[in-house]
Each structure stands twice: as structure tokens, then as C-alpha cells.
C-alpha positions in Angstrom: -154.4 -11.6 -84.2 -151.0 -10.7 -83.3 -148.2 -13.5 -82.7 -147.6 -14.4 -78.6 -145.1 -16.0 -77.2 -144.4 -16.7 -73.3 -147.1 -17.0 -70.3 -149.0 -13.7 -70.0 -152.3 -13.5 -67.9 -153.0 -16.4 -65.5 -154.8 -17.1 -63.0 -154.6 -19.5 -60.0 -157.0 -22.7 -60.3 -158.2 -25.1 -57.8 -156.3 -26.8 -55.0 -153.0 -28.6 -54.6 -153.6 -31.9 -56.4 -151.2 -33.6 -54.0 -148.6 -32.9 -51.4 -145.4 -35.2 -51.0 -146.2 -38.6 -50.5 -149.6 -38.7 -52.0 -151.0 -42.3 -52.9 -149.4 -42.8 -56.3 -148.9 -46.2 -56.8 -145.8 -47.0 -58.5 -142.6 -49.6 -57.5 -140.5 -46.6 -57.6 -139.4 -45.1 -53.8 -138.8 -41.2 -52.5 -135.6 -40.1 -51.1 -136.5 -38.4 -47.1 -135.2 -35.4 -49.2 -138.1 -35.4 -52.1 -141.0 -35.3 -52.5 -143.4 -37.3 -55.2 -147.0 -37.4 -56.8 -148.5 -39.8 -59.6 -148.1 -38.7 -63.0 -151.6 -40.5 -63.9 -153.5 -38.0 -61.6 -151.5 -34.5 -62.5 -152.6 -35.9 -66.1 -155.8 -36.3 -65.5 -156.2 -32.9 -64.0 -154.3 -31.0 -66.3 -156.3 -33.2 -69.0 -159.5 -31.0 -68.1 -158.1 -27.9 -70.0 -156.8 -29.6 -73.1 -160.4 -30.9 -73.2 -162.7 -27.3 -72.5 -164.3 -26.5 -75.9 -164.9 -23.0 -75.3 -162.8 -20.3 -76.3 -159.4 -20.3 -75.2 -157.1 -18.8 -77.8 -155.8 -16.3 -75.2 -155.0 -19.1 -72.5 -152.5 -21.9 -72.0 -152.4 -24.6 -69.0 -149.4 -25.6 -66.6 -148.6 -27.3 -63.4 -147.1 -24.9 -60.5 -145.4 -25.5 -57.8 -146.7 -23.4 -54.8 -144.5 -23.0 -51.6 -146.5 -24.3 -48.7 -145.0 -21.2 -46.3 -143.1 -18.7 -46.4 -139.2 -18.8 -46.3 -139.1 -21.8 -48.8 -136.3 -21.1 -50.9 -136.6 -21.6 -54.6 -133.4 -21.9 -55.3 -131.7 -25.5 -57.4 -135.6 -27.1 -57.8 -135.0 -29.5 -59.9 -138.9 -31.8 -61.0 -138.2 -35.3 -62.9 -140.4 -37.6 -64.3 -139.1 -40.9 -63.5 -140.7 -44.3 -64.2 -138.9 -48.0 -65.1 -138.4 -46.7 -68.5 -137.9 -42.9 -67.9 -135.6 -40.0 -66.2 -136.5 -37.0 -67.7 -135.9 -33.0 -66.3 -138.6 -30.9 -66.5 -137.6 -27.3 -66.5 -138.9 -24.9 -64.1 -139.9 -21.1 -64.6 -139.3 -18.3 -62.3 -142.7 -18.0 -61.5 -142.6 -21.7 -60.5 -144.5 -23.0 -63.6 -143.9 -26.2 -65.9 -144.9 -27.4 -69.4 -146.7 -30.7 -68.4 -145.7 -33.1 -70.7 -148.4 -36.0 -72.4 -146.5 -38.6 -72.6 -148.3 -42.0 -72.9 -145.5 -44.0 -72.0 -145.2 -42.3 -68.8 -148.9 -42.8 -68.1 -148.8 -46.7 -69.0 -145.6 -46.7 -66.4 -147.5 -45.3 -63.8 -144.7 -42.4 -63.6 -144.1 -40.1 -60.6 -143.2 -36.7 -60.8 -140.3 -36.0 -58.0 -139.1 -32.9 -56.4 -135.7 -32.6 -54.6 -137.6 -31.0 -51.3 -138.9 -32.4 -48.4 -142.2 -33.2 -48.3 -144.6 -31.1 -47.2 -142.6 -27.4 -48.4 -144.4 -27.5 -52.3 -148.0 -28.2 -53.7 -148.9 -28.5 -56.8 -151.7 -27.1 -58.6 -153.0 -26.7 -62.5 -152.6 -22.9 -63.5 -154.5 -21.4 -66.6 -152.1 -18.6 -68.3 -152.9 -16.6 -71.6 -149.9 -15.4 -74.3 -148.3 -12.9 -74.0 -147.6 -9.9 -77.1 -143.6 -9.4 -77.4 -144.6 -5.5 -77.9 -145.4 -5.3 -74.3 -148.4 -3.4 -75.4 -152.0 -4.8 -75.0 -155.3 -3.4 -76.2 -157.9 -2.5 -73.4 -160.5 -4.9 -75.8 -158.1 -7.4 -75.8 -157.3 -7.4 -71.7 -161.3 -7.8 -71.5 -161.7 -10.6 -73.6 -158.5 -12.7 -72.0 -160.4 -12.0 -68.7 -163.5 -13.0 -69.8 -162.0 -16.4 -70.9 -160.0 -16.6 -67.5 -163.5 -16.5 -66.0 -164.7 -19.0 -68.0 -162.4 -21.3 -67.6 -162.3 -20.9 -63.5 -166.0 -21.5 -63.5 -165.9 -24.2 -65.9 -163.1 -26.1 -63.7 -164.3 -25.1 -60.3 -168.0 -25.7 -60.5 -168.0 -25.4 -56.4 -167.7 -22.0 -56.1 -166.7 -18.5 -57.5 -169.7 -17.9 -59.0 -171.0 -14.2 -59.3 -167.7 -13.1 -59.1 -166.0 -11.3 -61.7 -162.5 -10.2 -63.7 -161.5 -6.9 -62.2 -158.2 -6.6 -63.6 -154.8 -7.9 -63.8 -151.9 -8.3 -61.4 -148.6 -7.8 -62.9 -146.3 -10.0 -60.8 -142.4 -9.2 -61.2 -139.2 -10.5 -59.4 -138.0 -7.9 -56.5 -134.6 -8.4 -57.4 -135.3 -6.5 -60.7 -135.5 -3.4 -58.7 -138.2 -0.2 -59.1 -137.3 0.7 -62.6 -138.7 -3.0 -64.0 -142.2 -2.2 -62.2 -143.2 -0.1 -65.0 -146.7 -0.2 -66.5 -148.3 2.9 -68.9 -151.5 3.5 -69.5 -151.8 5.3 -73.4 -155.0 7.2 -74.1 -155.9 7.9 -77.6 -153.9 11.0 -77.6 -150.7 8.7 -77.4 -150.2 10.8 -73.5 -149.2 7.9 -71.5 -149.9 8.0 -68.3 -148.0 5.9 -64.9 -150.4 2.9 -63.1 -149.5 3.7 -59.7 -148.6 1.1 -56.9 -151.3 -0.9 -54.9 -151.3 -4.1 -52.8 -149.3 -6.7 -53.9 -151.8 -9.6 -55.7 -152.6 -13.4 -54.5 -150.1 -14.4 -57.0 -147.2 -12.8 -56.1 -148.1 -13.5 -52.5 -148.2 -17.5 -52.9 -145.0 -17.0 -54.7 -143.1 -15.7 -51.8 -141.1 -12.1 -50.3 -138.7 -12.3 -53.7 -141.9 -11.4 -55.8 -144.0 -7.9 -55.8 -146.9 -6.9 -58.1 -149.2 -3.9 -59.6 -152.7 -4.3 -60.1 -154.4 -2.7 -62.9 -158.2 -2.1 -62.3 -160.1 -1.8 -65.4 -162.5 0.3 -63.8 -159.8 3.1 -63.2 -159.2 3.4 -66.5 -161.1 4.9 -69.6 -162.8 2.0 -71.9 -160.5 2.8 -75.0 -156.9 2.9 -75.0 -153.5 0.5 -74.0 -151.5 -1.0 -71.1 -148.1 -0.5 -72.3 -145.4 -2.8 -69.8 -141.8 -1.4 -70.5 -140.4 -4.7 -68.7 -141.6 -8.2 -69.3 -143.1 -9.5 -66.1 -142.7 -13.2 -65.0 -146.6 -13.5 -65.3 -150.0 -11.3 -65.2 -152.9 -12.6 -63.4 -156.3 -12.0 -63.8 -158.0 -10.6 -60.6 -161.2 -12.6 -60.0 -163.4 -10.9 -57.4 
């Protein structure tokens, strides 16, 4: 197995596990301009994927941040974890994604994680992701098996629906700012000929995101059964396409 490194395929799972102001319990009061959740129940939730026993060598778990409409600027977020004891920055990607931290002290506490926006402009929500291959070049076998552990996992955490549907592909979410040239994904036969994947609707991903971000699906039923998606740009994620 090759070595990965940053968030690959992902896919979007379940709800918004609070808005601002849900009912943590904690001695520790909100600015009007931020907005604040219990630690104890993002653990819990993000607790359900350290826990799945299936396979799950292709995936890792985060919390996201999803903008609640459109026009909500991403710009200076800054998410602490702040209890008596604790004041710590939790970095932010640019596809709005944190490494959750386990912290037991934090959980005795009855932390709260705090975002400097209003209530009401973010959710959050767990997000499975797989590795991703430094190469930028990904077996066809390889895509099929992280998208059958996607599936796997989304019916294993959202037992109240989804069922029968199935991993059609990946979306390939980039920045906009990065311009046409960074949008570039190859398809390589076994002849080594490799051949453009050509624009389509932009992805549920990139569509929560925001305007800034724009996608390209690749259907796996477009494409031969043997060969390689070759990216010549490292996107900010790739989501699996569950229909």
C-alpha cells in the first residue's frame, strides 16, 4: 500500500450536530459575535467513526464547518476550544475541515468549541475523508474500493436512510481562485494515452462550500474498468458521489 498523506475522498455525513447556541452546558458565556457548541456532544459524534470496525484504511474522520447560506465569508475563522482550564486554536482547512482533538481534559471540563461568527451563519457536521497519494495518481481498483468504504461507512452512521443507493464516482472540489489550469484531471489507459475528464455540474460538496469553490465529477461508469485518474493539481478534497 502506498504512503498517503492529506484528506483525499470524503463524503458529507449526517446533519449539523448543533448550530450557535445549542444546549451545552458549561459556566463559560458566547460573545453576540460567536457562536458555541459542547465539546462532550461533537465527541460523542465524531466518537462513532473512531469506533466502526470495518474496513477503513482509506478513510479518516473530521468536523466541518458548513456555511448556512450563501455569501458567508470564510475569511479570519478562527475555532477554540475553551473550558476553565483550556484556550486552545484549532486550525481550520480550506475546505472548512478540522482535526477533532480527544482530549479528556476537555471532556471532564465540559469544553465548548467557539467560533468568531454570529450565530446562526455555520453548522457543524462530522465528515468522513480518505488519504490521499502525493503522486496525484490513483488506481481505478483503488478509487472503487475507497468508495465502497465511503458507502459503508454512510450506511453504517446513517442507518435512516440512503439505502440502495450507491458510489458513482468522485467529485474533485478545487478553489476558483486557482484558475482553469488547476482543474486538471487525466484519465490513463493502459497504453499510457491519457485522456482529459471533461467538465460537468459542480458537486454537493463544492456547493455547501460556497461560489469560491467549483468541482469535476468523475463517473466510473464513463470510464474503462482498468486504468488511472491522474490529478496534475492537488485539490482541496475529492468526494465520493453517493446516488
Amino acid at each position: 500500500m502506498p504512503k498517503f498523506s492529506a484528506p483525499l475522498f470524503a463524503i458529507l455525513l449526517l446533519g449539523a450536530l448543533y448550530a450557535g447556541g445549542a444546549a451545552a452546558q458549561t459556566e463559560l458565556s458566547a460573545a453576540p459575535a460567536e457562536t458555541w457548541i459542547s465539546y462532550r456532544d461533537a465527541y460523542r459524534a465524531m466518537l462513532r467513526f473512531e469506533k466502526y470496525g470495518k474496513p477503513k484504511h482509506w478513510l479518516q474522520s473530521n468536523l466541518q464547518l458548513v456555511p448556512r447560506s450563501k455569501g458567508v465569508s470564510h475569511e479570519g475563522l478562527q475555532l477554540h476550544l475553551r473550558s476553565a482550564s483550556l484556550n486552545l486554536l484549532l486550525p481550520i482547512d480550506a475546505s472548512l475541515r478540522i482535526a477533532f482533538p480527544f482530549l479528556k481534559a476537555a471532556y471532564d471540563d465540559n469544553a465548548v468549541l467557539v467560533l468568531n461568527r454570529k450565530d446562526g451563519q455555520f453548522a457543524y457536521q462530522p465528515l468522513v475523508s480518505l488519504v490521499t497519494r502525493s503522486d496525484g495518481v490513483y488506481d481505478l481498483s483503488d478509487v472503487r474500493t475507497a468508495c465502497e468504504q465511503a458507502l459503508n461507512y454512510r450506511n453504517f452512521a446513517d442507518a435512516s436512510g440512503g439505502r440502495g443507493q450507491r458510489c458513482t464516482g468522485l467529485e474533485v472540489v478545487y478553489h476558483k481562485d486557482k484558475g482553469q489550469s488547476a482543474l486538471s484531471l487525466r484519465f490513463r489507459k493502459t497504453t499510457q494515452e491519457l485522456v482529459p475528464v471533461p467538465p460537468g455540474a459542480i458537486g454537493p460538496f463544492a456547493r455547501a462550500l460556497g461560489d469560491a469553490f467549483v468541482s469535476i465529477p468523475f463517473r466510473l461508469e464513463d470510464w474503462p474498468d482498468q486504468g488511472q485518474l491522474v490529478l496534475t493539481s492537488t485539490p482541496l478534497a475529492i468526494l465520493a458521489l453517493i446516488e
